[in-house]
N, C-alpha and C positions, 0 to 999 in steps of 0.2 A: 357846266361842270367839267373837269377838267379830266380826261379820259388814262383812267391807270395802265390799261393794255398799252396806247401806244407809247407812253413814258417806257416802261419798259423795251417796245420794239426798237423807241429812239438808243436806251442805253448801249442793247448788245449791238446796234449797228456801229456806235460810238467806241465802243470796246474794239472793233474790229478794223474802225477808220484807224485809231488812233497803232491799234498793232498793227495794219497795213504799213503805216510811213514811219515807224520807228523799223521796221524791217528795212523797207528801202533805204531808212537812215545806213544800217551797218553793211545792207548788202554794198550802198557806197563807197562805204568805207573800207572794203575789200576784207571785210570781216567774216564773209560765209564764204567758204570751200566750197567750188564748181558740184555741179548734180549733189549737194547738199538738199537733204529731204524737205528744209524748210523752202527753198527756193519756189518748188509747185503751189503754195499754200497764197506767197503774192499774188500769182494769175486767179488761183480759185477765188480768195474772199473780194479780187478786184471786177468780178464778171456781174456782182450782186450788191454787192457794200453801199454804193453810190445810187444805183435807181432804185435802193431802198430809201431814202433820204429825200429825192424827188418826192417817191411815189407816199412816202407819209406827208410832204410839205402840199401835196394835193388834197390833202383829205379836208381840208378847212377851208377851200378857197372860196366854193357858194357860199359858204358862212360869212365870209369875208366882202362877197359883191353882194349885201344885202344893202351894205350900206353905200352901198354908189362906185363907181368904178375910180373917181377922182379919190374918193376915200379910203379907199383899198389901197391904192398906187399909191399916195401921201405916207402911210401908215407900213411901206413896205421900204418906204425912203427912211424912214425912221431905224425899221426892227433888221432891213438888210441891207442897203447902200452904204446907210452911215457906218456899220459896225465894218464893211468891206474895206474903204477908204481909212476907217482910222487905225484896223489893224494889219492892214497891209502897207501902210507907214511906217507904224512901230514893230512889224517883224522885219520891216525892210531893213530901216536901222539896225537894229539888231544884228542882221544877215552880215551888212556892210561893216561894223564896228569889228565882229570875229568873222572877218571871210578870211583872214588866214588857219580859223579851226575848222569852216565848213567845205563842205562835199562839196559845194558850189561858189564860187565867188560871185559878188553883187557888189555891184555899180550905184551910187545914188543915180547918175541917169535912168539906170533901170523904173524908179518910183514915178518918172515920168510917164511911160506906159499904161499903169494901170488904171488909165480909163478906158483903155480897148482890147490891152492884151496883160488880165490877172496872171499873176507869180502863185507857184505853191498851190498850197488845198484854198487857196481864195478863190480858184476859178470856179467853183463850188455857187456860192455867193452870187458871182455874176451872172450865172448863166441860171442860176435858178429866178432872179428880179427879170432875165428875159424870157423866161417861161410865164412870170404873173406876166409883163408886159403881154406876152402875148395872147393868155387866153383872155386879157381884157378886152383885145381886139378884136379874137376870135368869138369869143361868148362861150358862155358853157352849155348854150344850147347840144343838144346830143348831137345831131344830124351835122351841124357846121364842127364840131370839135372833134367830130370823130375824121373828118375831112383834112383840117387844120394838123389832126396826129399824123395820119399816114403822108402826107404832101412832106410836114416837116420831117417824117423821118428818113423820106428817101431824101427829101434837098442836102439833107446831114450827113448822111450814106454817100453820097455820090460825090458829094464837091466839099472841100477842105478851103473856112472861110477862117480856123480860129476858133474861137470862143463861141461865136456865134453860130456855126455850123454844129459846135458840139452841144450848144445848146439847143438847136434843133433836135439832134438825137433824143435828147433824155428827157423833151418834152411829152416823148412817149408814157415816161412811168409818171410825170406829173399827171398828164391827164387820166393816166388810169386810175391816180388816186382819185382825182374827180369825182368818174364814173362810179366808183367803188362807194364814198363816203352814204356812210348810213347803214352800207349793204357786209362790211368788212369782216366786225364782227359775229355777225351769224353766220356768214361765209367761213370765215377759220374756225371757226365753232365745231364743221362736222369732221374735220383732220385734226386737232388738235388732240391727243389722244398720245401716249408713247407707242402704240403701233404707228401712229398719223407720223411724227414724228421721223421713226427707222425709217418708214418706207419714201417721205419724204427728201431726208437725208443723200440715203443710197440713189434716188434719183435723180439727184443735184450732181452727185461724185460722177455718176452715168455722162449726164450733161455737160457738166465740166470738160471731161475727159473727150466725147467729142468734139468739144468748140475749141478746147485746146489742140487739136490734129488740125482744122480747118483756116482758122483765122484769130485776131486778136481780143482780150477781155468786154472790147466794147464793140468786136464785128457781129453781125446777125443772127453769126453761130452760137453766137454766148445769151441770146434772149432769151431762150429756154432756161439755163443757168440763170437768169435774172429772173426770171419769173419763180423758180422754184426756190430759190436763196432767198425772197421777200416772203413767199410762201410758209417754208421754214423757218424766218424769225420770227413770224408771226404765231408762228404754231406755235413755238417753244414761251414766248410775249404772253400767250394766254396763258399758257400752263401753270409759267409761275407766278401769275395773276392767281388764278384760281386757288392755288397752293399756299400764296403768301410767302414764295420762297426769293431768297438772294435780292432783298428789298431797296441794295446797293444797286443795282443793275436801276432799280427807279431813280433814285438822286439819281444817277449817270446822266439816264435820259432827260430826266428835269434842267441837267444842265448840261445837255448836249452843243448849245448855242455856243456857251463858253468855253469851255472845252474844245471844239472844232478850232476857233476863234487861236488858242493860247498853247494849245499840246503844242506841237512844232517848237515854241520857245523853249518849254522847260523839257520835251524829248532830246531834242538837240541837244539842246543842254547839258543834261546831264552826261549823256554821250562823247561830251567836248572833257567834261569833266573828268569820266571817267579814264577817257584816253591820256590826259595831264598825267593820271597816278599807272600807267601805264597798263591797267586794266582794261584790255581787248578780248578778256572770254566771249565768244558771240554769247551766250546765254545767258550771261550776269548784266551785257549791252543791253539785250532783248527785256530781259526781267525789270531791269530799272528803269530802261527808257519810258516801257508802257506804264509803271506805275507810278514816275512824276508825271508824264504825259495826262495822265486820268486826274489824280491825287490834286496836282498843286494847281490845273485853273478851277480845279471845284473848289480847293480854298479860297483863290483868290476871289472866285465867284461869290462863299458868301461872307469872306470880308467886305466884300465892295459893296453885296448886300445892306449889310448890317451899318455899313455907313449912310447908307440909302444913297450909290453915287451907281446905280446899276445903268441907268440911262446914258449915263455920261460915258463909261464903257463899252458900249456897243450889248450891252447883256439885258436878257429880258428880266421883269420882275420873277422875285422866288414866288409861288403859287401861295396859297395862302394856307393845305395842306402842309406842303413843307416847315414853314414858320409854327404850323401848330404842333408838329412834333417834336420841334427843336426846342420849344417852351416844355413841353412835357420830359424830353429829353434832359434840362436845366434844370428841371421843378426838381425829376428824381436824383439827382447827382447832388 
């Protein structure tokens, strides 16, 4: 059965990936004015955003080595390799056709690389297939996985390999999901609460704010800040779980895959577009980027759906929930 809370945790992490890199988009683009208030809001949702994503991609993994460890791995070549490889292709493309509109120029050489050193939010992707990798190796025994976390997160701390070392790091919040599944929801069950919530909050802003004097979004300082930022969406994940409320924030998370996968194309995008008509308000950038960035790969998600070619995209099937609202949704209109 297919779990409502984290659909939602997935959305608003989604919501936050996707206003992270449209922000980076226009701060590129020399569209936000120096000590501009939005600038601190990168570092903040960057200290949490990502090992929240890990750490829910952990919560299913025993679930996953019930059925064999070659079967798991097969099954991870499917649902993350392939969609790695074929949309870091087609944004490459992309990238390369208007590298005279983007922040970045790109090389088709470049495409050459990404078997060892991913482009973009695809490094996402790799370094999480070398997290299954490894706790296949590792096992999810507790005693060896809790061994394998701390080993991997100083070797990732200490020496700069790449991809690889920083997926070392964030094997930390993988495995925590690990350790977590089963236990997650009774866990945010007893802060879940609008007091749980404030006090939450205001502890995260606390955190933040030291790791920000210390070191970078992904230095040691900022683990505190990652731990209370997962903490956080998790709370707020239940709340409107419980409530029934902002049921869009679930579609998000349903198709978080997609979305991760395709925002870039149409955030950029639009960005490219809007600068043609000479429209450079940073807040009109910010406002459309995020809501084609959201909007148009959830369409395109479930057009692709409804063709039934979701495989062939790198995108998972729509749950079966979904499909049954969108029948009642048709039945009433």
């Amino acid at each position: 059965m297919r779990n409502e809370f984290e659909d939602y945790a997935r959305g608003i992490g989604i919501v936050l990936v996707v206003y992270g890199h449209v922000l980076r988009g226009v701060m590129n683009a020399d569209l936000v004015p120096a000590h501009h208030w939005l600038i601190p809001t990168d570092y903040a949702i960057y200290t949490f955003h990502m090992p929240l994503f890990f750490f829910l991609s952990g919560l299913h993994v025993e679930r996953g080595l019930r059925w064999g460890r070659p079967a798991f791995l097969a099954s991870k070549l499917q649902t993350v390799v392939y969609p790695y490889l074929l949309w870091s292709v087609l944004q490459g493309l992309a990238q390369w056709v208007l590298s005279d509109d983007t922040n970045q120029r790109f090389a088709l050489a470049d495409l050459e690389n990404i078997f060892w050193n991913p482009f973009g939010q695809f490094w996402f992707l790799y370094a999480l297939f070398l997290c299954q990798v490894l706790v296949c190796v590792a096992t999810t025994q507790r005693k060896k996985l809790v061994l394998a976390t701390v080993v991997s997160y100083f070797v990732g701390s200490v020496f700069d390999a790449g991809i690889f070392t920083t997926a070392l790091k964030f094997f930390l919040f993988f495995a925590s999901g690990i350790f977590l599944a089963g236990h997650l929801h009774t866990m945010v069950l007893r802060f879940a609460t609008m007091r749980g919530v404030v006090v939450t909050f205001m502890s995260l802003c606390g955190a933040i704010y030291v790791a920000q004097q210390f070191g970078g979004y992904d230095s040691v300082w900022a683990l505190p800040s990652a731990v209370l930022g997962i903490l956080l969406v998790c709370e707020v994940a239940l709340l409107t779980t419980r409530l029934g409320a902002f049921r869009v924030l679930r579609t998000l998370g349903i198709a978080s895959m997609p979305i991760y996968l395709a925002h870039i194309l149409f955030g950029s995008g639009s960005r490219i577009v809007l600068m043609h008509f000479h429209a450079d308000n940073l807040y009109l950038q910010l406002c459309v980027g995020v809501v084609c960035g959201l909007s148009l790969p959830l369409l395109l998600y479930f057009f692709v759906a409804r063709m039934r070619l979701e495989k062939y995209f790198g995108f998972p099937a729509i749950p079966a929930v979904a499909i049954h609202r969108a029948r009642v949704a048709d039945a009433m209109n």
